[in-house]
TORKOL-4160 file (C-alpha; in steps of 0.2 Angstrom, whole numbers, padded with zeros to 4 digits, m for minus):
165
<pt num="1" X="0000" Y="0000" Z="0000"/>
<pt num="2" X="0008" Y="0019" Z="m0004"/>
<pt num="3" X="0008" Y="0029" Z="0010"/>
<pt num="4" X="0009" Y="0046" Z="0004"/>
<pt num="5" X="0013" Y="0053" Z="m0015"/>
<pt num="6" X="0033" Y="0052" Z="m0017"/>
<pt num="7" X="0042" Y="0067" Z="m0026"/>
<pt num="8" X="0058" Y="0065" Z="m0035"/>
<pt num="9" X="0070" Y="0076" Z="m0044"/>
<pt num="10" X="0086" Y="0078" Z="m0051"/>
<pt num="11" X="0102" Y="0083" Z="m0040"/>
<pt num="12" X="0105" Y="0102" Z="m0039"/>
<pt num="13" X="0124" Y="0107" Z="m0041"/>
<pt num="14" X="0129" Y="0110" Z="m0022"/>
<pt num="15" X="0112" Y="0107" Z="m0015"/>
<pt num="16" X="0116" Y="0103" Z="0004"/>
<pt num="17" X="0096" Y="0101" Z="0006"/>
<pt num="18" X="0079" Y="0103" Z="m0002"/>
<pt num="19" X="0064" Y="0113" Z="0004"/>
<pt num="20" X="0048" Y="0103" Z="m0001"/>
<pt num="21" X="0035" Y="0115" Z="m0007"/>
<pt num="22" X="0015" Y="0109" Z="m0009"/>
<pt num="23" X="0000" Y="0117" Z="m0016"/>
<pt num="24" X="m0018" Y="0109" Z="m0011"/>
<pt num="25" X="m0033" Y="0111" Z="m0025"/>
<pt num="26" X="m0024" Y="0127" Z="m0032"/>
<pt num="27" X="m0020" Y="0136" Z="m0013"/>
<pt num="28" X="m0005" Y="0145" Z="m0009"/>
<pt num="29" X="0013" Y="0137" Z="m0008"/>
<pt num="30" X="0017" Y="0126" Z="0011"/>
<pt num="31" X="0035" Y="0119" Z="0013"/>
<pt num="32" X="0030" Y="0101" Z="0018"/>
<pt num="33" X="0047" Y="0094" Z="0022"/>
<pt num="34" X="0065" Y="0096" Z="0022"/>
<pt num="35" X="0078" Y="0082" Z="0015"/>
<pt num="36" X="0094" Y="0079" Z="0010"/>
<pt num="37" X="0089" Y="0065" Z="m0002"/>
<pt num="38" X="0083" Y="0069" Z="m0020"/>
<pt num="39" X="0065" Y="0062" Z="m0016"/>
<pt num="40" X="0052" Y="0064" Z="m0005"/>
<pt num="41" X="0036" Y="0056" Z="0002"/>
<pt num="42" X="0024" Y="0067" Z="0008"/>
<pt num="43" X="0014" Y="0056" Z="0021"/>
<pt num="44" X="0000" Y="0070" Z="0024"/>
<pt num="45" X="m0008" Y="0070" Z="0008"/>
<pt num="46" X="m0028" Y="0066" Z="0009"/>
<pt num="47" X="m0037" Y="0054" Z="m0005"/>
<pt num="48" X="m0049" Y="0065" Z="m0016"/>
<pt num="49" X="m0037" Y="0082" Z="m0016"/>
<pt num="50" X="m0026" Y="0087" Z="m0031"/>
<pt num="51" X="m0009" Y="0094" Z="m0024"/>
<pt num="52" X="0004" Y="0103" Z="m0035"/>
<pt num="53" X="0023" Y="0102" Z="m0027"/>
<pt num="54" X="0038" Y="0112" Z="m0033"/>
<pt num="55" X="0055" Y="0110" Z="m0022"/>
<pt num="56" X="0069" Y="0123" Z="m0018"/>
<pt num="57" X="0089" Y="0119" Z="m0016"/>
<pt num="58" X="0097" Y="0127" Z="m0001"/>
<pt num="59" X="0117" Y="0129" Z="m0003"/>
<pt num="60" X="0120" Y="0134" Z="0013"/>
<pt num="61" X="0116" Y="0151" Z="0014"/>
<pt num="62" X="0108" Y="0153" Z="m0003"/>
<pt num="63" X="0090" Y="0147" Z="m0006"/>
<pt num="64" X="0088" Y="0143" Z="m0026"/>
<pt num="65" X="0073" Y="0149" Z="m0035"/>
<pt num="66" X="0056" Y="0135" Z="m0039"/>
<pt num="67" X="0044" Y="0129" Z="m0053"/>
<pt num="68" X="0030" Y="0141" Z="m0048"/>
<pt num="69" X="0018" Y="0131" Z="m0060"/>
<pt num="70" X="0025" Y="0114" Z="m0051"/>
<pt num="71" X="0019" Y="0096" Z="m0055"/>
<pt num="72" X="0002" Y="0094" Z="m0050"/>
<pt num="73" X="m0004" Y="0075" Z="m0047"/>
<pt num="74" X="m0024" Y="0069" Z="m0040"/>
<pt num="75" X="m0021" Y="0060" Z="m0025"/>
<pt num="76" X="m0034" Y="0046" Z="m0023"/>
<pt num="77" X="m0034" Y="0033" Z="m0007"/>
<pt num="78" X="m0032" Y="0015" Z="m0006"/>
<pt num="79" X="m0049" Y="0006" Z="m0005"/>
<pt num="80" X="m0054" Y="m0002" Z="0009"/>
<pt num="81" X="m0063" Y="m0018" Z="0008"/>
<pt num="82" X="m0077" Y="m0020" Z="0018"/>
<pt num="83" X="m0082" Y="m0037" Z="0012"/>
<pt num="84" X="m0082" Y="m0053" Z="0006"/>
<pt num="85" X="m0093" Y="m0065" Z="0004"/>
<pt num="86" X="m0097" Y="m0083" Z="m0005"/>
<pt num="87" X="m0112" Y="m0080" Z="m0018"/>
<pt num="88" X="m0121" Y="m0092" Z="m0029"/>
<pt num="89" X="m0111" Y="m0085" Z="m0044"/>
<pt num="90" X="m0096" Y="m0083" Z="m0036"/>
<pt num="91" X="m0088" Y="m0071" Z="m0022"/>
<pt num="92" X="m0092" Y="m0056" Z="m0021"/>
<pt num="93" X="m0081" Y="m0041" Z="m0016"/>
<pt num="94" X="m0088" Y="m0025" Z="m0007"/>
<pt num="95" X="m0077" Y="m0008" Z="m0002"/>
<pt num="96" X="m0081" Y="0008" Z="0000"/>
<pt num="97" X="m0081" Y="0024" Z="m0011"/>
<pt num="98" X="m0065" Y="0036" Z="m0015"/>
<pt num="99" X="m0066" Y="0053" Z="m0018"/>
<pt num="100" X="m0062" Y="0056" Z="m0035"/>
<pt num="101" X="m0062" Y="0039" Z="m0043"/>
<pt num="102" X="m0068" Y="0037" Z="m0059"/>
<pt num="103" X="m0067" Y="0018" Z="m0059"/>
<pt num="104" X="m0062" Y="0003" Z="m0049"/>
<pt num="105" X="m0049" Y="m0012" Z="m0053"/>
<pt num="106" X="m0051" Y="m0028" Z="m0046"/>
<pt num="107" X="m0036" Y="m0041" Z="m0042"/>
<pt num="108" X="m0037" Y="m0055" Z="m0035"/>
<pt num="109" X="m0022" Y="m0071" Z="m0030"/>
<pt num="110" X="m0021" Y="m0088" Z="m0028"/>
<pt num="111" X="m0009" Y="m0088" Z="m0013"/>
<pt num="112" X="0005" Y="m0075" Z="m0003"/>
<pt num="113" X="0018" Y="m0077" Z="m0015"/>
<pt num="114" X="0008" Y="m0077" Z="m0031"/>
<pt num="115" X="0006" Y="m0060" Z="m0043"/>
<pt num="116" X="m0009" Y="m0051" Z="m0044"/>
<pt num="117" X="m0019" Y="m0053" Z="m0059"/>
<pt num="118" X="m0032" Y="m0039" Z="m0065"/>
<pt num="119" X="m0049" Y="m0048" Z="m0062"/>
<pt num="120" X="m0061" Y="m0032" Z="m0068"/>
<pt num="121" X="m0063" Y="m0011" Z="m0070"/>
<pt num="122" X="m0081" Y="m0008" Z="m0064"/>
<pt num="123" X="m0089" Y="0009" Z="m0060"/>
<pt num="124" X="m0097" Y="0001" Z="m0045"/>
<pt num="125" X="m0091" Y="m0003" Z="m0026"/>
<pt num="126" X="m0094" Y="m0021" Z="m0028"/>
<pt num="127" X="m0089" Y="m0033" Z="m0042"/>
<pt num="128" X="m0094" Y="m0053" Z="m0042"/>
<pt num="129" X="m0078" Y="m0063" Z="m0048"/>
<pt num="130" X="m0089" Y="m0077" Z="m0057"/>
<pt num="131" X="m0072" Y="m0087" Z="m0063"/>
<pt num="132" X="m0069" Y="m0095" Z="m0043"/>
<pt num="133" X="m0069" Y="m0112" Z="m0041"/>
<pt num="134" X="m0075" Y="m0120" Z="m0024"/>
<pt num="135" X="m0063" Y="m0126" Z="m0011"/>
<pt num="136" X="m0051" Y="m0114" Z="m0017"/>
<pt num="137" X="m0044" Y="m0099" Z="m0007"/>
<pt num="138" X="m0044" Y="m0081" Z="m0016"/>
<pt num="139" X="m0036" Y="m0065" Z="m0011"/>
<pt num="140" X="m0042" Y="m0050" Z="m0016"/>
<pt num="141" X="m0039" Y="m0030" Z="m0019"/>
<pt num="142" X="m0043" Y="m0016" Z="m0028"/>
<pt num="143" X="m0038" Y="0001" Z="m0034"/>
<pt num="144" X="m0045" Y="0017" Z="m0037"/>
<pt num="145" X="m0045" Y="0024" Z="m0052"/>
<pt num="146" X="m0046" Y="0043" Z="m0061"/>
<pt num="147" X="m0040" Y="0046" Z="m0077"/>
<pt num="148" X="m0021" Y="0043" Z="m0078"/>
<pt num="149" X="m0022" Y="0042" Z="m0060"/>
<pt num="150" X="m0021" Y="0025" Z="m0051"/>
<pt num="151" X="m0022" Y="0025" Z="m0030"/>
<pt num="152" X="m0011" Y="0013" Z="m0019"/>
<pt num="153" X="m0019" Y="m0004" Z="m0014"/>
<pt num="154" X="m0018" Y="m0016" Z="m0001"/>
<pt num="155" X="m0004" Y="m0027" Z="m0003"/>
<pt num="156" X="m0009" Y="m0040" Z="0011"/>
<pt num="157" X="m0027" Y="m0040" Z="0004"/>
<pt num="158" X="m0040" Y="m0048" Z="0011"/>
<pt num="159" X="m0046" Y="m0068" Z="0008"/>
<pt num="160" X="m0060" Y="m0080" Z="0006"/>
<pt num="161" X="m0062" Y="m0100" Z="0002"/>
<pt num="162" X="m0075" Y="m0099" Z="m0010"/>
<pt num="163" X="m0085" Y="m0114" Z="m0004"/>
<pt num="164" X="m0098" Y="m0115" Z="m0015"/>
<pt num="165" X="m0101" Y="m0123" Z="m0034"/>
């Protein structure tokens, strides 16, 4: 799962530290975090908000200039499954609505070490994986989706033995 929107850029000649500058839905400019790294996760972002960053070098005394246009990037949260449950048809998987999403995507794996595999997109909070088989175990999670935007997802997930046929 992310935990925050990660902001990289390229080594400034002499940079000692960086001044991480952030925008929320078009406000005014808030440093969010120092570093001495050439990256930076912003752990306070909220899902559903659109934040724009721009980043300054400090050479010790000297303060560079910034992008005052910055990158901009929609931040959408992880989904959270509520449920999961054994239906006629298959399982059926429930979570809850994200600000700003578009769409959902569906995974699902067979066992811990296995890779997720795209089950379905839907537009809907709920999607019934009719390809189960009974007796098996499924794990499953899903992402939010906006435009070229895609949120974090669970990577524990959460499972189910489907046990009917």
């Amino acid at each position: 799962m992310y935990n925050g929107i990660k902001v990289e850029w390229k080594a400034f000649s002499g940079a000692k530290s960086y001044y991480v500058y952030r925008k929320t839905n078009g406000g005014s400019w808030v440093r969010v975090g120092t570093t001495t790294s050439t990256s930076y996760t912003d752990t306070t972002a909220v899902g559903g908000n659109t934040y724009t960053y721009t980043v300054r070098a400090i050479t010790g005394s000297a303060i560079s200039s910034y992008d005052s246009a910055g990158k901009s990037v929609a931040f959408l949260s992880t989904p959270v499954i509520s449920s999961l449950t054994n239906a006629a048809s298959g399982v059926t998987v429930k979570w809850g609505a994200v600000s700003g999403a578009y769409k959902y995507r569906v995974y699902r794996r067979t066992n811990a070490t296995s890779a997720w595999t795209k089950v379905a997109d839907t537009t809907s909070t709920s999607y019934t994986d009719t390809t189960t088989v009974g007796g098996n175990t499924y794990t499953y999670t899903v992402r939010a989706i906006a435009g070229s935007y895609i949120s974090g997802y669970n990577a524990t997930g959460k499972s189910i033995t489907y046990t009917l046929n």
